[in-house]
Structures are given as structure tokens and as C-alpha cells.
C-alpha positions in Angstrom: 0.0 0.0 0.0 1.5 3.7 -0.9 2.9 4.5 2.4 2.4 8.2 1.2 -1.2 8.5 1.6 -2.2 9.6 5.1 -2.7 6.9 7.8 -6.5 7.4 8.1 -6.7 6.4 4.0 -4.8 3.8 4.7 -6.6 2.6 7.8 -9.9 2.5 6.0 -8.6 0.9 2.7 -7.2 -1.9 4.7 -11.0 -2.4 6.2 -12.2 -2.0 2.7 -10.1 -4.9 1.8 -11.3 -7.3 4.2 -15.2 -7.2 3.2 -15.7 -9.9 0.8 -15.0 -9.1 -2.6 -13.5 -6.4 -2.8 -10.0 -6.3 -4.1 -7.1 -4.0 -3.1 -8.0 -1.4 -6.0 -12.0 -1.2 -5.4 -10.9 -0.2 -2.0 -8.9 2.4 -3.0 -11.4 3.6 -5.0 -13.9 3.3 -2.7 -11.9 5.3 0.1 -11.3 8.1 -2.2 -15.1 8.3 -3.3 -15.8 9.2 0.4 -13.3 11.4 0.7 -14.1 13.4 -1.9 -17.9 13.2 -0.9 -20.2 15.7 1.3 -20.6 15.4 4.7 -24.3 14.4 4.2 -23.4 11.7 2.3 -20.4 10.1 4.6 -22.2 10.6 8.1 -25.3 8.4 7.3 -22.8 5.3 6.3 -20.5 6.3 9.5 -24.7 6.0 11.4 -25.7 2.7 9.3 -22.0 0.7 10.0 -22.8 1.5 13.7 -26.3 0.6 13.5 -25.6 -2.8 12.2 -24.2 -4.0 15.7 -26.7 -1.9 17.9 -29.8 -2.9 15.9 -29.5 -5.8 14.7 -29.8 -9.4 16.0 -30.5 -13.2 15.4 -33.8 -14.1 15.9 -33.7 -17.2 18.3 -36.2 -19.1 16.1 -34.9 -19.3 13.0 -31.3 -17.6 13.0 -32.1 -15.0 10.6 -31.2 -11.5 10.9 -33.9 -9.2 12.7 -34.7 -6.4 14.7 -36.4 -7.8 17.4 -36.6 -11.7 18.9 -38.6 -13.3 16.8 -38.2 -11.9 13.4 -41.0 -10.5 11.3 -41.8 -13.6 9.1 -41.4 -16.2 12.1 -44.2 -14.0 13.8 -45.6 -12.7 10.6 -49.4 -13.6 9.7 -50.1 -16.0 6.8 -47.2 -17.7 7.4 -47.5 -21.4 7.6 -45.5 -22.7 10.2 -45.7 -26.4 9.3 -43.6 -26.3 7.0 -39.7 -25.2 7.4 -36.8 -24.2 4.6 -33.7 -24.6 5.8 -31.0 -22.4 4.3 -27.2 -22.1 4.8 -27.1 -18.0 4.5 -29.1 -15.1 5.7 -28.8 -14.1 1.9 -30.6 -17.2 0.9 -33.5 -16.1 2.7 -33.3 -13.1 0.9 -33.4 -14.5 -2.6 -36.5 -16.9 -1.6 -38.4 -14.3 -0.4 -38.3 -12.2 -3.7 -39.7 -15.1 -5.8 -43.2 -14.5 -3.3 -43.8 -17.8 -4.1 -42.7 -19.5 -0.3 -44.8 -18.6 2.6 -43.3 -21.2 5.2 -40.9 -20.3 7.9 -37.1 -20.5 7.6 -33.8 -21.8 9.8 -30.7 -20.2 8.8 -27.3 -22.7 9.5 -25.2 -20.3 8.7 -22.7 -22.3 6.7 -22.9 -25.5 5.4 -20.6 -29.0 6.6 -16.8 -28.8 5.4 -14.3 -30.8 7.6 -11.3 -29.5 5.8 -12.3 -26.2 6.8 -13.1 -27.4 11.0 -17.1 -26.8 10.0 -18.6 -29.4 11.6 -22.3 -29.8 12.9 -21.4 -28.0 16.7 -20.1 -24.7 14.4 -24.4 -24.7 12.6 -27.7 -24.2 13.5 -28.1 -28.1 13.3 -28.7 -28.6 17.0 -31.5 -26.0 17.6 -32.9 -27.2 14.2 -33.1 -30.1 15.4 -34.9 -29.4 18.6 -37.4 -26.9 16.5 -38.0 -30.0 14.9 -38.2 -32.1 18.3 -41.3 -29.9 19.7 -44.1 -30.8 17.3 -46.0 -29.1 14.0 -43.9 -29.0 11.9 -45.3 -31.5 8.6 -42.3 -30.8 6.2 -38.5 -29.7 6.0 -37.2 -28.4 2.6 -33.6 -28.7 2.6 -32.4 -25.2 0.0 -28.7 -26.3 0.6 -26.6 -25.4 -2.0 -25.9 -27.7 -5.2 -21.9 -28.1 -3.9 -20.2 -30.7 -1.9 -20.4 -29.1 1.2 -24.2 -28.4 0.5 -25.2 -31.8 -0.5 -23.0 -33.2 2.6 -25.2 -30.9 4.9 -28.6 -31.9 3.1 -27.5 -36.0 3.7 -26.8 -35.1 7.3 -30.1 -33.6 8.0 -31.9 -36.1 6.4 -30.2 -39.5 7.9 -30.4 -37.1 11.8 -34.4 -37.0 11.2 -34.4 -40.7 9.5 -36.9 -42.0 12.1 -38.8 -38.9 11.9 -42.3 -38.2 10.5 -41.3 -35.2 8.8 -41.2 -35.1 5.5 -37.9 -34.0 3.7 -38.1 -33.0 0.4 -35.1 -31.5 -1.5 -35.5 -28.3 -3.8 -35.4 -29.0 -7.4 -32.0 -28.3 -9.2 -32.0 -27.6 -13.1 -31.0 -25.5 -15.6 -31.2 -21.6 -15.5 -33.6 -19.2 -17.1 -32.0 -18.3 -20.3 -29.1 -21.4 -20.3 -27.8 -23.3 -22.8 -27.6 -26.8 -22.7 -24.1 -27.5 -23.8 -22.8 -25.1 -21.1 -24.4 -27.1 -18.7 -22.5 -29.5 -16.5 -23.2 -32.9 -16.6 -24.7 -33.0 -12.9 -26.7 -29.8 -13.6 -28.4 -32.1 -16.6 -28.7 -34.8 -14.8 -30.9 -32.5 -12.2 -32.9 -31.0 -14.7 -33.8 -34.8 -16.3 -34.7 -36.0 -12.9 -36.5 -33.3 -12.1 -38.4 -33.0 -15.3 -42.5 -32.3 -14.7 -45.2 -33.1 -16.8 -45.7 -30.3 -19.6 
């Protein structure tokens, strides 16, 4: 980094760096947008940054981000509560909800399995899944794990913990994309789509 730039650039490019995906050169670029921006623009990200720790919390249901304990869809009305999707990420949640098409209730793991990077089931949401799933109502789990390794391992684990169980676990479909071409598909991804196929 250009030790000639004054500390507090520096400071706050090296911070810029560490988010996720952003590279050494977006956070230059980013440090010298807000330096060269209004006062009225720089305070409210100094408030919201700030915010983020003061405000914001898990909800204790389903692990998802929320302002208060529980969140607005495990509490929300015309939710059906029988049914469960369970997600790796907070963003997950986000991307289901803007289909409008899911009206169950969620549980957020918050990573999926990966024993080569020390994520095992005591570093998820696995055991207070599982206890959601111990106290009753709850008539089917959708596991929304993603279509990688570690996602699949998680989905297997789930489903041989509640093998005895009268839930039923069902698996969301995997296929090809909106808009995709079949010979850019990988073989796994066609396989998906041909097992998946529904009546026309």
C-alpha cells in the first residue's frame, strides 16, 4: 500500500479490503469516493456501519437477521409454520423471499458441513434445528442447501439425523437456468434437470 497516503486512508482501505469481494483497488477507490464526498453523504454510512451491531440481531427461532426476537416472518401472519426451509445463509433467505412464491418459515445454519475447513455440525444451527424439529408441528422440512459438496453433505446429514422422523424431507429441485444453454451445462446440472423434469 502507498505509504504516502495519510494513515487514516490507509486505515480505511485496509478495512475496505477485508469485506468480501472487494479487491485492493476497489478499496482504493472506494476510500477516495468518500473522501471526496459531502458530509451528508459520509455521516449516514458512518450511522448505518454502527447501526448494524446496535440494531440488529438473530432471531432465536430461525437464526435470521432481525430487529427484534422473533423476526418479522417467524411472527408474521399467513405464514405457515408447518412447513420449514432450511437455508445455509441469511442471503438465501433473501433471494426466496423475492420469488413471493414460499410462505413457510425458515432456519438459517449459517454455513454448510466442510471438515477440511473445521465446520462441523457444533459450528451450525443443526442442533436447535433439530430441537425446532423435536417440539411438534412442523409437517415438512425443505432442505435449499446449495448444489456443492459441502451443500449436499449438509442436506445427507439432516436427512439420515431425522431418518426416524415423520417429517417429510423434500429437496429443492436443481435444473437448468432461465435463459441457459444446454451445452454449457455440467453434466450434474443435466442430470438434475432430467430427474427433475414435470409433466408439460
Amino acid at each position: 500500500m502507498s505509504h504516502f497516503l495519510p494513515k487514516s486512508i490507509r486505515d480505511l482501505i485496509e478495512e475496505f479490503s477485508k469485506l468480501p469481494g472487494v479487491g485492493p483497488k476497489s478499496a482504493q477507490r472506494l476510500a477516495i469516493h468518500l473522501l471526496h464526498s459531502p458530509d451528508s453523504r459520509v455521516e449516514p454510512l458512518g450511522r448505518a456501519v454502527l447501526g448494524l451491531k446496535d440494531n440488529v440481531i438473530f432471531c432465536e427461532t430461525c437464526w435470521n437477521i432481525a430487529e427484534n426476537n422473533p423476526c418479522i416472518i417467524c411472527c408474521g401472519e399467513g405464514r405457515n409454520s408447518e412447513i420449514i426451509c432450511v437455508v445455509e445463509e441469511i442471503l438465501d433467505v433473501v433471494a426466496l423471499e423475492k420469488t413471493r412464491e414460499y410462505r413457510g418459515l425458515y432456519h438459517v445454519l449459517h454455513g454448510a458441513l466442510s471438515p477440511i475447513d473445521g465446520v462441523g455440525p457444533d459450528q451450525l444451527k443443526m442442533t436447535e434445528l433439530f430441537e425446532r424439529i423435536g417440539k411438534g408441528g412442523v409437517e415438512e422440512l425443505i432442505l435449499a442447501t446449495n448444489p456443492s459438496l459441502e451443500g449436499e453433505a449438509t442436506a445427507l446429514y439432516i436427512q439420515k439425523h431425522l431418518i426416524d422422523s415423520p417429517v417429510k424431507i423434500t429437496r429443492i429441485a436443481r435444473g437448468l437456468p432461465v435463459g441457459g444453454d444446454l451445452e454449457y451445462a455440467d453434466s450434474v446440472t443435466l442430470s438434475r434437470a432430467m430427474a427433475g423434469r414435470s409433466e408439460f
